[in-house]
TORPA-4810 file (N, C-alpha, C, O; in nm, 3 decimals):
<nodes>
NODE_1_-0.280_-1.901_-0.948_-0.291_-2.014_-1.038_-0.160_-2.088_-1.039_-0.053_-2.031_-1.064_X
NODE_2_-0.170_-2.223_-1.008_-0.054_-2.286_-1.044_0.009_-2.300_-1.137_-0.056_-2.305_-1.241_X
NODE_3_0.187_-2.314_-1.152_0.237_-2.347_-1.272_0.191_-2.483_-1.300_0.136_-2.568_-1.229_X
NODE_4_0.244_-2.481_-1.464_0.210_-2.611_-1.523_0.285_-2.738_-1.457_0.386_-2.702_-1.396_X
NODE_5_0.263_-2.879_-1.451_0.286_-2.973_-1.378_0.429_-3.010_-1.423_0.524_-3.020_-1.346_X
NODE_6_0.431_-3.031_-1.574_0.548_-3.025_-1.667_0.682_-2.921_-1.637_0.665_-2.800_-1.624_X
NODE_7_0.792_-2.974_-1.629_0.912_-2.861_-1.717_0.835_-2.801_-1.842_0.766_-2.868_-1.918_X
NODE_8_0.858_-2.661_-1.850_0.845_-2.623_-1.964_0.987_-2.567_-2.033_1.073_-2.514_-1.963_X
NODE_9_1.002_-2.586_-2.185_1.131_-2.553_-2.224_1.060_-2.432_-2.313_1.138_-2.357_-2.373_X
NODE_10_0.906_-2.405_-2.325_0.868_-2.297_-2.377_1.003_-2.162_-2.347_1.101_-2.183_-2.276_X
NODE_11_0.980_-2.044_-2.413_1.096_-1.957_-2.365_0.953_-1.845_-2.326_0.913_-1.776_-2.420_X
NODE_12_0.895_-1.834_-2.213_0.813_-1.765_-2.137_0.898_-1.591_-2.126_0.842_-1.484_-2.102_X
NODE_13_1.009_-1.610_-2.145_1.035_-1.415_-2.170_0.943_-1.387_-2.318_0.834_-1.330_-2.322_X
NODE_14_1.024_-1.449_-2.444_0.967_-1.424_-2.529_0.818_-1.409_-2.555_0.774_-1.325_-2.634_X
NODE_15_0.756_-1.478_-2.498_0.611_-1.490_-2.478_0.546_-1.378_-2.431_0.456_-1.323_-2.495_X
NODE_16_0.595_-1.329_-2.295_0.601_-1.193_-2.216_0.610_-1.085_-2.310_0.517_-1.005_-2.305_X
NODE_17_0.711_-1.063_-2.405_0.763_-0.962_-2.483_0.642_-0.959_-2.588_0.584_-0.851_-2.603_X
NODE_18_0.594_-1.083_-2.669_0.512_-1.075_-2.714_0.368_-1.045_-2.721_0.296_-0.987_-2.802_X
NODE_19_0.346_-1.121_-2.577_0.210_-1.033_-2.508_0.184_-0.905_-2.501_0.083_-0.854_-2.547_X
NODE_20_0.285_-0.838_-2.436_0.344_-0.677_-2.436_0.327_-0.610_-2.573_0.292_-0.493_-2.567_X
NODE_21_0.341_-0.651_-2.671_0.271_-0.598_-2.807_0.180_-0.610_-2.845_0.114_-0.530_-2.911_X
NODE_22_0.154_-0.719_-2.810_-0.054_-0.728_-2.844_-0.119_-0.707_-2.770_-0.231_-0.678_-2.812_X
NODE_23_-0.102_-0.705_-2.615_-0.195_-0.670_-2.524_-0.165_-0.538_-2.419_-0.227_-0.505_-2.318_X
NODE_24_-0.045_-0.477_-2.484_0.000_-0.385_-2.395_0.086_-0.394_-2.262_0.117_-0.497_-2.203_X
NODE_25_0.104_-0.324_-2.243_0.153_-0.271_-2.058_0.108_-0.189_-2.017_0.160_-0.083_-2.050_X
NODE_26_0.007_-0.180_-1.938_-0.055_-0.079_-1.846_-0.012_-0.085_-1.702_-0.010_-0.188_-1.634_X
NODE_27_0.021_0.025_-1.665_0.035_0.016_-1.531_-0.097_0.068_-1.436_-0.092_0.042_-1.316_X
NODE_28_-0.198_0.131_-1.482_-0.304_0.142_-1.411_-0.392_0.085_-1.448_-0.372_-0.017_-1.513_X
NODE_29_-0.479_0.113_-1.429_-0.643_0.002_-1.409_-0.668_0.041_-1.573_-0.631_0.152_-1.611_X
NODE_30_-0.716_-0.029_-1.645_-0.808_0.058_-1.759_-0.922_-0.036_-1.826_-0.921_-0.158_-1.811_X
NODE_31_-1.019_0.032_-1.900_-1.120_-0.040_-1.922_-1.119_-0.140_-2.087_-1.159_-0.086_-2.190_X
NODE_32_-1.081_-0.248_-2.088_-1.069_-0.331_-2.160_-1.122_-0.313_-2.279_-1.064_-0.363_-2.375_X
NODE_33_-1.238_-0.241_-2.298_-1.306_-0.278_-2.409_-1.288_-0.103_-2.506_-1.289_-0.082_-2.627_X
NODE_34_-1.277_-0.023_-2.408_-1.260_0.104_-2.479_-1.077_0.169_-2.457_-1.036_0.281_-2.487_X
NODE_35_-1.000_0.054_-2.397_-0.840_0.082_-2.403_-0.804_0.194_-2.304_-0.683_0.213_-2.287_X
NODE_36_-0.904_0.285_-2.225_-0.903_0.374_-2.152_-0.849_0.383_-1.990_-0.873_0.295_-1.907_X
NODE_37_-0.804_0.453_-1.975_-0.720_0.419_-1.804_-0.827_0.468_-1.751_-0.881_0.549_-1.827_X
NODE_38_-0.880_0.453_-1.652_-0.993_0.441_-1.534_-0.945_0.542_-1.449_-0.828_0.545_-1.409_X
NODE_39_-1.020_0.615_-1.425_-1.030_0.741_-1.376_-1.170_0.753_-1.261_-1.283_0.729_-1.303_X
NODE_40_-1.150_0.786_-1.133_-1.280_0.843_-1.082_-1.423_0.872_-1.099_-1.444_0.984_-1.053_X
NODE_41_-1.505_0.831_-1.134_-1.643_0.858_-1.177_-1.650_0.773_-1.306_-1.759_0.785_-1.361_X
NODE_42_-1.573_0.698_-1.363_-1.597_0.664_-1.503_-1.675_0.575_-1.498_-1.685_0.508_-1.395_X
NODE_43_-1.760_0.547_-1.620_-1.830_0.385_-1.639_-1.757_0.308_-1.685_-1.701_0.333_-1.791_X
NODE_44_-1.735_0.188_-1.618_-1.672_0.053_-1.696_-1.726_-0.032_-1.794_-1.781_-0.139_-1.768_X
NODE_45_-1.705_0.030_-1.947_-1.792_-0.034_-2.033_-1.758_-0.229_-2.063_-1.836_-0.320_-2.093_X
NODE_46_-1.615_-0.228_-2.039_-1.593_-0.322_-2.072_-1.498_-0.431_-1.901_-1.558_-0.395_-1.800_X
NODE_47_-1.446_-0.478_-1.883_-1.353_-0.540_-1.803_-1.244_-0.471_-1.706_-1.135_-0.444_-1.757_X
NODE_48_-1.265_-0.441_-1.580_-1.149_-0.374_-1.524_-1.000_-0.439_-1.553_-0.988_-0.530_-1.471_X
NODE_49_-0.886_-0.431_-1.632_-0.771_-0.507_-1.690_-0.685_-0.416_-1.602_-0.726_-0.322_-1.535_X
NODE_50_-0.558_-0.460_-1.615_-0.458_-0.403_-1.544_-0.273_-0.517_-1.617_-0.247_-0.634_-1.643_X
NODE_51_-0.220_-0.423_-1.618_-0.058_-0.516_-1.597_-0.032_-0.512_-1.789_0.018_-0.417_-1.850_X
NODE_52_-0.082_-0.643_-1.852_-0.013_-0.700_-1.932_-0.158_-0.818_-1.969_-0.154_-0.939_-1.989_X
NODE_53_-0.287_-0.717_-1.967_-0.416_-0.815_-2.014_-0.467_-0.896_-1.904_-0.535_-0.996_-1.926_X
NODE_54_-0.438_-0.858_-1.792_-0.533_-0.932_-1.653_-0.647_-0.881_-1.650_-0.655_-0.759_-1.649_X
NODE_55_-0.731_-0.939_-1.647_-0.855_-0.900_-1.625_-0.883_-0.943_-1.500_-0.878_-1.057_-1.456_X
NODE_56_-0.919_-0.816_-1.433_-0.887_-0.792_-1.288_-1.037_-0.791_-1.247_-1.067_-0.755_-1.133_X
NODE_57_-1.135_-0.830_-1.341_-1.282_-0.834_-1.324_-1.351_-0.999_-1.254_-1.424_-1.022_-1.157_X
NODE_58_-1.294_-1.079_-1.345_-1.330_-1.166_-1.323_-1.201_-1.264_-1.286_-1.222_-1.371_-1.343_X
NODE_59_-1.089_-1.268_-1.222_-0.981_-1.334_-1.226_-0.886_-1.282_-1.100_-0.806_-1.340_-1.026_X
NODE_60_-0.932_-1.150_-1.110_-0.858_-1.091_-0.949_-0.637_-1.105_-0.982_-0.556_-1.092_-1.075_X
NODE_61_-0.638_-1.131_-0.866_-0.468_-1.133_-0.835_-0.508_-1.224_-0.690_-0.597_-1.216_-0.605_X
NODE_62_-0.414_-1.294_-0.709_-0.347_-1.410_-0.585_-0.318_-1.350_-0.509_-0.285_-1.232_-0.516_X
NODE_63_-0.323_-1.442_-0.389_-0.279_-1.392_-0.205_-0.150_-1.367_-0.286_-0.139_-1.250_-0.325_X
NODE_64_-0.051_-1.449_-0.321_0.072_-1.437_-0.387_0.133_-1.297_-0.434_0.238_-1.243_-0.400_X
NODE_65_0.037_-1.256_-0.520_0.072_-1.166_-0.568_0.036_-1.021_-0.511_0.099_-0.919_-0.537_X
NODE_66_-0.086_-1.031_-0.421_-0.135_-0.944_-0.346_-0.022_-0.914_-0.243_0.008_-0.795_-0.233_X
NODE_67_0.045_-1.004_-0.164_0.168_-0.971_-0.069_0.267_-0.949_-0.153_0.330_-0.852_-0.111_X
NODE_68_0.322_-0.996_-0.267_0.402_-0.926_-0.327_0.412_-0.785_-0.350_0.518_-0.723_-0.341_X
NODE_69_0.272_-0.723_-0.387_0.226_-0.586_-0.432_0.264_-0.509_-0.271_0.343_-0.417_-0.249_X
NODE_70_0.185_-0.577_-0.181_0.204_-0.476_-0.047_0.392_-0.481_-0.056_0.465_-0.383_-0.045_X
NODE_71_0.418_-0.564_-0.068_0.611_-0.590_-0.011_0.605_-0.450_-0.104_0.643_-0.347_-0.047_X
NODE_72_0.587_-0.445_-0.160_0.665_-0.314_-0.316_0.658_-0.177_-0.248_0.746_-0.091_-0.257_X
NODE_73_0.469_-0.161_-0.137_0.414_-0.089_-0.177_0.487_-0.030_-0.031_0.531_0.083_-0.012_X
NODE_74_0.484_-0.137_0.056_0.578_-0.075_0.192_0.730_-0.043_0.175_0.779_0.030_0.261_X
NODE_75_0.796_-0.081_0.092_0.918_-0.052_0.037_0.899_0.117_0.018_0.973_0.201_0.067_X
NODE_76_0.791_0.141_-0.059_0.793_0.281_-0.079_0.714_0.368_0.063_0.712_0.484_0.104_X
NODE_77_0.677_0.286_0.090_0.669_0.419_0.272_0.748_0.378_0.325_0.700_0.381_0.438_X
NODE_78_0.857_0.331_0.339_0.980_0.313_0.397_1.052_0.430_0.361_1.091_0.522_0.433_X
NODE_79_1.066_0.406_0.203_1.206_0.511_0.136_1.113_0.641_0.161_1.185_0.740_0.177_X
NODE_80_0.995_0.666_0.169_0.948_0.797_0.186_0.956_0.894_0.317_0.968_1.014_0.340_X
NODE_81_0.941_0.743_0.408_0.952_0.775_0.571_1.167_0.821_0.615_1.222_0.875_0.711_X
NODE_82_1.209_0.773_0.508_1.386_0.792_0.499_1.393_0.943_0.476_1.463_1.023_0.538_X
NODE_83_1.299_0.970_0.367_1.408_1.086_0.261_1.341_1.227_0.335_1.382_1.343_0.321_X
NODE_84_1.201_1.171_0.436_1.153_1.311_0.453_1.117_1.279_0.628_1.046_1.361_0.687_X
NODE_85_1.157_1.187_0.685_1.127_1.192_0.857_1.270_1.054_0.852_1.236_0.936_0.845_X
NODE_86_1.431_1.093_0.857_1.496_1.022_0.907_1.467_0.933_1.019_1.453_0.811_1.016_X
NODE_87_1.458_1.029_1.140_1.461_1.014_1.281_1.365_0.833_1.315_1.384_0.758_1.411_X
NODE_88_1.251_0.811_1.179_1.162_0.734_1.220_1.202_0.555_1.237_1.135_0.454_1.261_X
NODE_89_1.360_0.584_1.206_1.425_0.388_1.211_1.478_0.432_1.356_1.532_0.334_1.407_X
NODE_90_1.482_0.535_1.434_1.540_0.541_1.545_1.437_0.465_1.669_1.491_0.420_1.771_X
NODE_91_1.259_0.452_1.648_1.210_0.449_1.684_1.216_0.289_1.703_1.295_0.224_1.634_X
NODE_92_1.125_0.222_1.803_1.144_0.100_1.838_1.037_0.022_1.728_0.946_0.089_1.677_X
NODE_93_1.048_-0.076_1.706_0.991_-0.210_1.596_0.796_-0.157_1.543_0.739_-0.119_1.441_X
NODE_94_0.761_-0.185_1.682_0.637_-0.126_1.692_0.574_-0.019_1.646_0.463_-0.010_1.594_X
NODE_95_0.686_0.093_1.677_0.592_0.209_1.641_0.677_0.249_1.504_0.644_0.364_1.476_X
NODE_96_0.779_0.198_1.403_0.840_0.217_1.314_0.642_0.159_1.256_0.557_0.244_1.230_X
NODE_97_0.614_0.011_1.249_0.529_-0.071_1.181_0.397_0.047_1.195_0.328_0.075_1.097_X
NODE_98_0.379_0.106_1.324_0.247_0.207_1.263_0.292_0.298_1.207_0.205_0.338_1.130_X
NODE_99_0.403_0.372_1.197_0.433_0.491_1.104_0.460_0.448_0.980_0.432_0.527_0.890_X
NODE_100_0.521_0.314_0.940_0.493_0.260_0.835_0.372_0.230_0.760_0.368_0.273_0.645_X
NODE_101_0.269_0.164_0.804_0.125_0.156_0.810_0.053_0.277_0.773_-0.041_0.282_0.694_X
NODE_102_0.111_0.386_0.845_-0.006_0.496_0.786_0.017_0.565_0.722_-0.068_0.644_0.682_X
NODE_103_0.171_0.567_0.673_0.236_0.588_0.529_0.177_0.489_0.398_0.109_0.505_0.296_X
NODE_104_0.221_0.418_0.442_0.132_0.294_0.329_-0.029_0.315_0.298_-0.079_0.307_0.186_X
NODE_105_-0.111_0.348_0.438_-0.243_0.356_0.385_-0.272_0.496_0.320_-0.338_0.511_0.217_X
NODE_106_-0.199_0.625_0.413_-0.292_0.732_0.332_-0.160_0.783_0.228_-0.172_0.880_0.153_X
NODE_107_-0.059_0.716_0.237_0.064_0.841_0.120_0.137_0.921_0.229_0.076_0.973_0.322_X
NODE_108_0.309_0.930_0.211_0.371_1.045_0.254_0.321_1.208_0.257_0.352_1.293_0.341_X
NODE_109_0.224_1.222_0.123_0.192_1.377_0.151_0.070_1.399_0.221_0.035_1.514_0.250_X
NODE_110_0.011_1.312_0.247_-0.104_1.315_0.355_-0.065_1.339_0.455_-0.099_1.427_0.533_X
NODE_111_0.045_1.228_0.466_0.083_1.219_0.646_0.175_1.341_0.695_0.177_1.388_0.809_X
NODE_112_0.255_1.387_0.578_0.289_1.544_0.587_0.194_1.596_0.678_0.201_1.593_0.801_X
NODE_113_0.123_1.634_0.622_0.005_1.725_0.679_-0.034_1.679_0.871_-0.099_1.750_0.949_X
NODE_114_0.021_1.562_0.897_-0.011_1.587_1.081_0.094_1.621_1.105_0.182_1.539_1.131_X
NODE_115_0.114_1.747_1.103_0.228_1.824_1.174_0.259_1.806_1.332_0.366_1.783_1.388_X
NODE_116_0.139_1.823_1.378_0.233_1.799_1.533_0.238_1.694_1.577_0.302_1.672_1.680_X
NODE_117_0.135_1.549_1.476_0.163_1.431_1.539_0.326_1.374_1.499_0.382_1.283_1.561_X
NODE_118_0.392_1.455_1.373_0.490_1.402_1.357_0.612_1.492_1.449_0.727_1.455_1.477_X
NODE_119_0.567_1.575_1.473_0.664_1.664_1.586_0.673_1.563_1.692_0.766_1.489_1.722_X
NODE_120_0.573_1.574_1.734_0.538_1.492_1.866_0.665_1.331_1.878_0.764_1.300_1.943_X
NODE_121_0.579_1.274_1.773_0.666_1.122_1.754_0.845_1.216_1.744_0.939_1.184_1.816_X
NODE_122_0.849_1.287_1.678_1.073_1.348_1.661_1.096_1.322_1.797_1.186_1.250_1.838_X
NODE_123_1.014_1.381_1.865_1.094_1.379_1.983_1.047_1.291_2.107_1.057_1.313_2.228_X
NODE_124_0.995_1.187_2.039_0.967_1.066_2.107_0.837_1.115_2.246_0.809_1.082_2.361_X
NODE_125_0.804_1.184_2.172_0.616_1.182_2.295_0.528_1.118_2.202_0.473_1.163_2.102_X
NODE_126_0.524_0.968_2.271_0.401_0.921_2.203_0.246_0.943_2.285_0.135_0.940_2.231_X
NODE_127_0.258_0.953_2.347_0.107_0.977_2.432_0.035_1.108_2.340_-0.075_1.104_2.286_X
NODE_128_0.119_1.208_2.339_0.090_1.323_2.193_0.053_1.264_2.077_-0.053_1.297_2.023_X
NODE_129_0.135_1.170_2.021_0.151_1.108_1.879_0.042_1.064_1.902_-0.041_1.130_1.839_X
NODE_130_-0.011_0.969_1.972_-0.136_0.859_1.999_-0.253_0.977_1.969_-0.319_0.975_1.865_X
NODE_131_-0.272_1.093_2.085_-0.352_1.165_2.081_-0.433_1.236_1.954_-0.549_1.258_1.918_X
NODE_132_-0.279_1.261_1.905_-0.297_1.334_1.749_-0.358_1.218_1.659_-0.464_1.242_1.600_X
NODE_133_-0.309_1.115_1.647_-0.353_1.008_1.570_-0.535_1.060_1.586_-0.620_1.104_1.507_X
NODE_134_-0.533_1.034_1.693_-0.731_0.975_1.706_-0.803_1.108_1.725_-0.924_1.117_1.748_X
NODE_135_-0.689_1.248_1.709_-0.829_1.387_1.679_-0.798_1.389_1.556_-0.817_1.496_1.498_X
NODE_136_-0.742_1.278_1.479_-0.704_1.324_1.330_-0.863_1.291_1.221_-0.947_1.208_1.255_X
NODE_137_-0.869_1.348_1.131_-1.000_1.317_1.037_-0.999_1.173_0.952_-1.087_1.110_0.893_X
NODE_138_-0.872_1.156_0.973_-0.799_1.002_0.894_-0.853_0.900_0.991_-0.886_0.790_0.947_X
NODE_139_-0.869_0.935_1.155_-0.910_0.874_1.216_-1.078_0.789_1.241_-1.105_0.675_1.279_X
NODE_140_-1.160_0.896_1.201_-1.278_0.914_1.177_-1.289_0.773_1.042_-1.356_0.670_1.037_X
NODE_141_-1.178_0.842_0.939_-1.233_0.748_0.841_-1.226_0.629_0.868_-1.325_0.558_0.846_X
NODE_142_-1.066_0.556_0.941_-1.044_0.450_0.930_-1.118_0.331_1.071_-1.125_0.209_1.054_X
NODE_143_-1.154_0.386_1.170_-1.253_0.399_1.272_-1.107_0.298_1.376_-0.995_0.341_1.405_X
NODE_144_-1.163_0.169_1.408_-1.105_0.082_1.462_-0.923_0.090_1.451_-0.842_0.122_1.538_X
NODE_145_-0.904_0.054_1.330_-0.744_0.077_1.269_-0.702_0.167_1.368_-0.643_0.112_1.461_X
NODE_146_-0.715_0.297_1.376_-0.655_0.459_1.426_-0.676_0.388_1.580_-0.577_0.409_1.650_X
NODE_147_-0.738_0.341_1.620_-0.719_0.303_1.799_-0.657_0.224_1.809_-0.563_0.253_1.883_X
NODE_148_-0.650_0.075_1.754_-0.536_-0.008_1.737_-0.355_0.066_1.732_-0.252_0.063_1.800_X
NODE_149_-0.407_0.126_1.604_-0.250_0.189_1.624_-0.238_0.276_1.663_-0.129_0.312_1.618_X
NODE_150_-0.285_0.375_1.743_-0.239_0.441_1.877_-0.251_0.393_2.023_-0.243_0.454_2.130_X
NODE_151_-0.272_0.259_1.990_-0.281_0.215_2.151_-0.117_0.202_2.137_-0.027_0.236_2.214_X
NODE_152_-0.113_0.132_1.991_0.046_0.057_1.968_0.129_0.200_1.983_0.216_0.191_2.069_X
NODE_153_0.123_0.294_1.937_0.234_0.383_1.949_0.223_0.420_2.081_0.332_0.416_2.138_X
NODE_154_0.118_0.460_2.163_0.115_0.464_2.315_0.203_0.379_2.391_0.279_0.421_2.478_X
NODE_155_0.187_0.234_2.351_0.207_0.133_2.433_0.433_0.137_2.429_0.530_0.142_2.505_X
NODE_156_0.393_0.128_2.264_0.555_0.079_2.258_0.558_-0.088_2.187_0.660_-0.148_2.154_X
NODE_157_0.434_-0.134_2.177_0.396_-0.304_2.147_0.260_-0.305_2.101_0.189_-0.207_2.124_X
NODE_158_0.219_-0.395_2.045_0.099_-0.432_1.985_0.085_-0.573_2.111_-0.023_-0.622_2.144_X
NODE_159_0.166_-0.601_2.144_0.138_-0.739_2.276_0.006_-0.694_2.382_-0.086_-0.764_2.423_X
NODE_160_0.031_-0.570_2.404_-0.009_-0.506_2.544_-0.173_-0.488_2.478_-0.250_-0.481_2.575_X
NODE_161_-0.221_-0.481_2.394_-0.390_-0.426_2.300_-0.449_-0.590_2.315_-0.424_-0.706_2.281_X
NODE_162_-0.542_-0.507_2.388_-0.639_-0.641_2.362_-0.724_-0.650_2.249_-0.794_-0.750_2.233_X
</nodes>
């Protein structure tokens, strides 16, 4: 949604601060009408809300804010891919962006769990890494994605995938 057309000399923190008391701060999803954080199996009696009173039902979030959210969200498979697989900024552009990627999609403690695809990538065998990628069950789920990015960690480039 666009800002207003006008300067505003409104003071929009205060406003913020104030919202924040009447409408809360949630950081997860919750259901509007019964104040409840949204959980797995639940019924949504009222409005999926989120943040500071968004109603995330009928109003969504902006491309804007949607790439903002990913910028945040790859920030954190970055620092995750740092504190628990150093070795992975040693790697070239390409295959940093799929080990980034599948940190971002399934979580650091998922990706824990491919042990020898991450052996494999330490010591720079990607043809292994690739391999492991696509006997993985993550693979199955994500179908297309998992061949894309093991062609890319195969390759060394995403140029070379048709």
């Amino acid at each position: 949604y666009p800002p207003p057309r006008e300067a505003s000399t409104m003071n929009r923190a205060a406003l913020i601060e104030r919202l924040i008391v009447h409408e809360g701060l949630h950081l997860k999803a919750y259901d509007d009408k019964t104040g409840h954080e949204l959980r797995v199996g639940d019924t949504l009696k009222g409005c999926l809300t989120c943040g500071i009173g968004r109603n995330l039902t009928d109003r969504g979030i902006t491309e804007s804010e949607a790439r903002y959210l990913a910028g945040n969200d790859i920030g954190i498979a970055e620092m995750d891919l740092d504190r628990n697989a150093p070795w992975w900024r040693g790697l070239n552009e390409t295959r940093q962006q799929v080990l980034a990627e599948m940190t971002f999609n399934m979580g650091w403690p998922r990706l824990a769990g491919f042990t020898r695809f991450l052996a494999a990538l330490s010591r720079n065998d990607f043809a292994i890494a690739a391999q492991e990628m696509l006997s993985s069950v993550w693979a199955s789920q994500v179908g297309r994605r998992a061949v894309t990015l093991a062609d890319a960690m195969r390759a060394g480039t995403f140029d070379l995938i048709a």
